[in-house]
C-alpha positions in Angstrom: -26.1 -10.7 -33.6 -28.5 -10.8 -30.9 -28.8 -8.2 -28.3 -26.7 -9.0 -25.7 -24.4 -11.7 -24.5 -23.4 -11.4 -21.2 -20.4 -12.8 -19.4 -19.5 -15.3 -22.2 -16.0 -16.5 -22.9 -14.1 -14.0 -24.7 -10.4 -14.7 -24.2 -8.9 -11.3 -22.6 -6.3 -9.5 -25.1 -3.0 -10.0 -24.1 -1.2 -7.5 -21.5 2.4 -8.5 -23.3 3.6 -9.9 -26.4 4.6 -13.0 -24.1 1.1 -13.4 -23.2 -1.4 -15.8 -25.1 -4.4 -15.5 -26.0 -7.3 -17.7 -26.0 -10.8 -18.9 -26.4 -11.8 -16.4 -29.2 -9.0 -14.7 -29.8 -6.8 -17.8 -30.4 -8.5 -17.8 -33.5 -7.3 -15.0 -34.9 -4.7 -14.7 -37.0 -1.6 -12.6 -35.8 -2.3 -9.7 -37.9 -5.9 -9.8 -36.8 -5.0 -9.5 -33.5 -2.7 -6.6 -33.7 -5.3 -4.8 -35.7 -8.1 -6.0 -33.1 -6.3 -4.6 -30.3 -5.4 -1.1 -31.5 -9.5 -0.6 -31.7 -9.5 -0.9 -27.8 -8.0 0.0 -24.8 -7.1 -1.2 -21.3 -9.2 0.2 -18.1 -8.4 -0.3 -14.8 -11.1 0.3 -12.2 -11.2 0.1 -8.3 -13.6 -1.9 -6.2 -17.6 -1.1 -7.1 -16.8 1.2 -9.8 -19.3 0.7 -12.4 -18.9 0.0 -16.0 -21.9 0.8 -17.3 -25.9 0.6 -16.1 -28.7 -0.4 -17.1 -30.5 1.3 -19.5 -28.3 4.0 -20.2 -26.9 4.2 -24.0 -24.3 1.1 -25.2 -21.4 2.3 -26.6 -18.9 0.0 -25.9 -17.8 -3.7 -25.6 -16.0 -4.6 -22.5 -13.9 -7.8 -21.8 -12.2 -8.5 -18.5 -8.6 -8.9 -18.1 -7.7 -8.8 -14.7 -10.1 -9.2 -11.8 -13.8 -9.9 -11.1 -16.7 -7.8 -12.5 -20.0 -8.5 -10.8 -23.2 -8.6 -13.9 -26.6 -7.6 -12.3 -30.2 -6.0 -13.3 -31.8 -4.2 -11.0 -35.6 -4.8 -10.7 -38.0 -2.0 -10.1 -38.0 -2.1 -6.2 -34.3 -1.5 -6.2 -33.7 -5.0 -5.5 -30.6 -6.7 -7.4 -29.8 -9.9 -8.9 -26.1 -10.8 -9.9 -26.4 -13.3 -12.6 -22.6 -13.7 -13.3 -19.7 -13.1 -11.8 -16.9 -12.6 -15.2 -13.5 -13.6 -14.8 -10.7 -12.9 -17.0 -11.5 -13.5 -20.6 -15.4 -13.2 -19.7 -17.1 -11.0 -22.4 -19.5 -8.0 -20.6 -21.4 -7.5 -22.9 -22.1 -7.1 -26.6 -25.0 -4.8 -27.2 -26.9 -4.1 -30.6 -29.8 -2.7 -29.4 -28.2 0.8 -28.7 -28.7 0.7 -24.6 -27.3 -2.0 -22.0 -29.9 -4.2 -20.6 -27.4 -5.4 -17.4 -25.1 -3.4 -15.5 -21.9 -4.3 -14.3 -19.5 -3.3 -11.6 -15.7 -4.4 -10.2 -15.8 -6.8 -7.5 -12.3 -5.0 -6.2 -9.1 -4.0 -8.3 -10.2 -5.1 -11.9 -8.9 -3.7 -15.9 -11.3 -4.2 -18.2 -10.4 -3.9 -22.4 -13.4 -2.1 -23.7 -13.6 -1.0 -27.8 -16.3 0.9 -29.5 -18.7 -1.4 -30.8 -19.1 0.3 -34.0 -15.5 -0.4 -34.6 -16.1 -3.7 -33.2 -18.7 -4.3 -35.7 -16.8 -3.2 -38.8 -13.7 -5.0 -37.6 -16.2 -8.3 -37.1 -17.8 -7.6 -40.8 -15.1 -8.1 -42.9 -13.9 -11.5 -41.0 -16.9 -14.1 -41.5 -15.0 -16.2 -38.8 -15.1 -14.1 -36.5 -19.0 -13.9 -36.8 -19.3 -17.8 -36.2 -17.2 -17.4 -33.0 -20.0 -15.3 -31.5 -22.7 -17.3 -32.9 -20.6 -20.3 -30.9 -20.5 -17.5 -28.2 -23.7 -17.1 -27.6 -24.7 -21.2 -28.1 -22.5 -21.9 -24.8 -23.9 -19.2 -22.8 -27.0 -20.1 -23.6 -26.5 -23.7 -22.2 -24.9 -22.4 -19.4 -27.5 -20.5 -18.4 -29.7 -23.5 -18.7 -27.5 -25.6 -16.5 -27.2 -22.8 -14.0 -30.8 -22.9 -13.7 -31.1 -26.5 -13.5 -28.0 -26.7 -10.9 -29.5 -24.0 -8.7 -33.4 -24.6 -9.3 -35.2 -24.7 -5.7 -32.4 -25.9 -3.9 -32.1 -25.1 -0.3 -30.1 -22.7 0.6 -26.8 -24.9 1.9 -27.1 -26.6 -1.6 -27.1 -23.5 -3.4 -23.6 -22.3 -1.9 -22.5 -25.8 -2.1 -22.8 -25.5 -6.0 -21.7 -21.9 -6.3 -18.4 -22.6 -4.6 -18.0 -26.0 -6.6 -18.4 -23.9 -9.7 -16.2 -21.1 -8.8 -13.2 -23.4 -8.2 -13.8 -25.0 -11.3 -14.3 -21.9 -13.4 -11.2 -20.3 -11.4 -9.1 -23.3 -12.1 -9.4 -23.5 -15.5 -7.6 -20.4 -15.4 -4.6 -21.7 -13.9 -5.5 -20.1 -10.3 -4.4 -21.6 -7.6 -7.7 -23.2 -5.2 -6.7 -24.2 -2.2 -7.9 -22.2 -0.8 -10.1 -21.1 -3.0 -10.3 -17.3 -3.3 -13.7 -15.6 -2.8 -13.7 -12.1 -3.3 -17.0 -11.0 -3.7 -18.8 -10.4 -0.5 -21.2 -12.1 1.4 -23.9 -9.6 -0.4 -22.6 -10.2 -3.8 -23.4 -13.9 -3.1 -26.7 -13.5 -1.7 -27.5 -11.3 -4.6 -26.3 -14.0 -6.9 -27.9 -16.6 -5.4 -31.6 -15.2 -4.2 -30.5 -15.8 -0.3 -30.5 -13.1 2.3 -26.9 -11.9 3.6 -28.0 -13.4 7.1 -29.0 -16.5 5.5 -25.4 -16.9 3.7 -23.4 -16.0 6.8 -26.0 -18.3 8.7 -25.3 -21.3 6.0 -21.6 -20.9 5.7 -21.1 -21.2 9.6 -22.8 -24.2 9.4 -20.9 -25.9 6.7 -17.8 -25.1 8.4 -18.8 -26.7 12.0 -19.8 -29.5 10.0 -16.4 -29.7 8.5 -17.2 -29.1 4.8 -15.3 -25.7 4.4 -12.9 -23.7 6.4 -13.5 -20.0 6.2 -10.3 -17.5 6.2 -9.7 -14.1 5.1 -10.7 -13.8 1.5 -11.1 -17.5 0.9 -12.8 -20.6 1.5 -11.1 -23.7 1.8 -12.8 -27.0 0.3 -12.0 -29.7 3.0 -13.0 -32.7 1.4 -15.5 -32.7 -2.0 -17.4 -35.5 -0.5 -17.6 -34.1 2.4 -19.2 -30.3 1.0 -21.5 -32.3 -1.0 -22.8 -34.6 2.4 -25.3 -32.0 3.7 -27.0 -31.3 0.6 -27.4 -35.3 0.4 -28.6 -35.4 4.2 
């Protein structure tokens, strides 16, 4: 395994027996599962707690369950850059290298499944499969990130919320989640940290997409009028 994957898709275990499990863990077999999910446990966190930091030593693996936890490194001017927001199911992080090279935080209320990742690594061992679902793991984020790039690039700045809120419903409806309006719940910060804006330049950009009619703002959320009409001012 590589050093880190971070935010990749790592079905979250299952808070009942009701509950099913996917992505990597629908590829488990029943027993596996039971066994996988008496290594780990279920952590709840409020808004900004951190999980970890960067640098410090890596002793766990963390998958999301409920909730939003915001990934971010922190350059040496104490400036930060989110690159991922996870969502439920989102692996944090898998570390090999003995210290975390992100650090990640709860963007509000969020429970997190973390296991050692000794045990994760002796559990992982003895299951080849379960090796070539990280591998596959890692592929995806890997073009993910390379599509993030390419989507974001050297847009302007009304382009750049225009694809982050495009890609946050779809991520968010994949899940199920209802979109309409789309829930936001990271703050205007978080997305200017994600995005390499200023917090006056993404207040400044959403006011203008909504007096153009593209998006309606409202507590928490951000409705999407009209797709062609969120995409028109990035075409203008």
């Amino acid at each position: 395994m590589t050093k880190l994957m971070a935010a990749s898709s790592f079905a979250a275990p299952c808070a009942n027996a009701a509950a099913q499990p996917g992505g990597f863990l629908s590829h488990l077999g029943a027993a596996d599962l039971r066994q996988l999910m008496t290594l780990g446990e279920r952590v709840p966190y409020t808004s900004q707690d951190v999980l970890f930091t960067q640098g410090a030593p890596a002793g766990k693996c963390f998958s999301v369950v409920e909730g939003v936890v915001g990934i971010y490194r922190t350059e040496c001017d104490n400036r930060r850059q989110i690159t991922s927001f996870a969502l439920p199911g989102d692996i944090l992080e898998i570390a090999t290298q003995g210290h975390h090279e992100v650090s990640a935080a709860a963007i509000g209320p969020a429970v997190v499944w973390e296991i050692p990742r000794e045990k994760f690594a002796q559990f992982a061992s003895h299951r080849p499969y379960v090796l070539n679902e990280i591998v596959a793991l890692m592929a995806t984020e890997i073009a993910d990130a390379h599509d993030k790039m390419f989507s974001l690039g050297r847009r302007a700045a009304e382009e750049k919320l225009i694809v982050f809120l495009t890609h946050w419903r779809d991520r968010l409806a994949r899940l199920g989640r209802d979109v309409d309006p789309l829930p936001v719940p990271m703050s205007r910060r978080d997305i200017a940290d994600h995005l390499g804006l200023t917090v006056e330049t993404v207040c400044r950009t959403l006011a203008k997409l909504e007096r153009r009619g593209a998006i309606e703002i409202l507590p928490g959320r951000i409705r999407l009028l009209d797709t062609e009409a969120v995409a028109a001012p990035a075409l203008a």
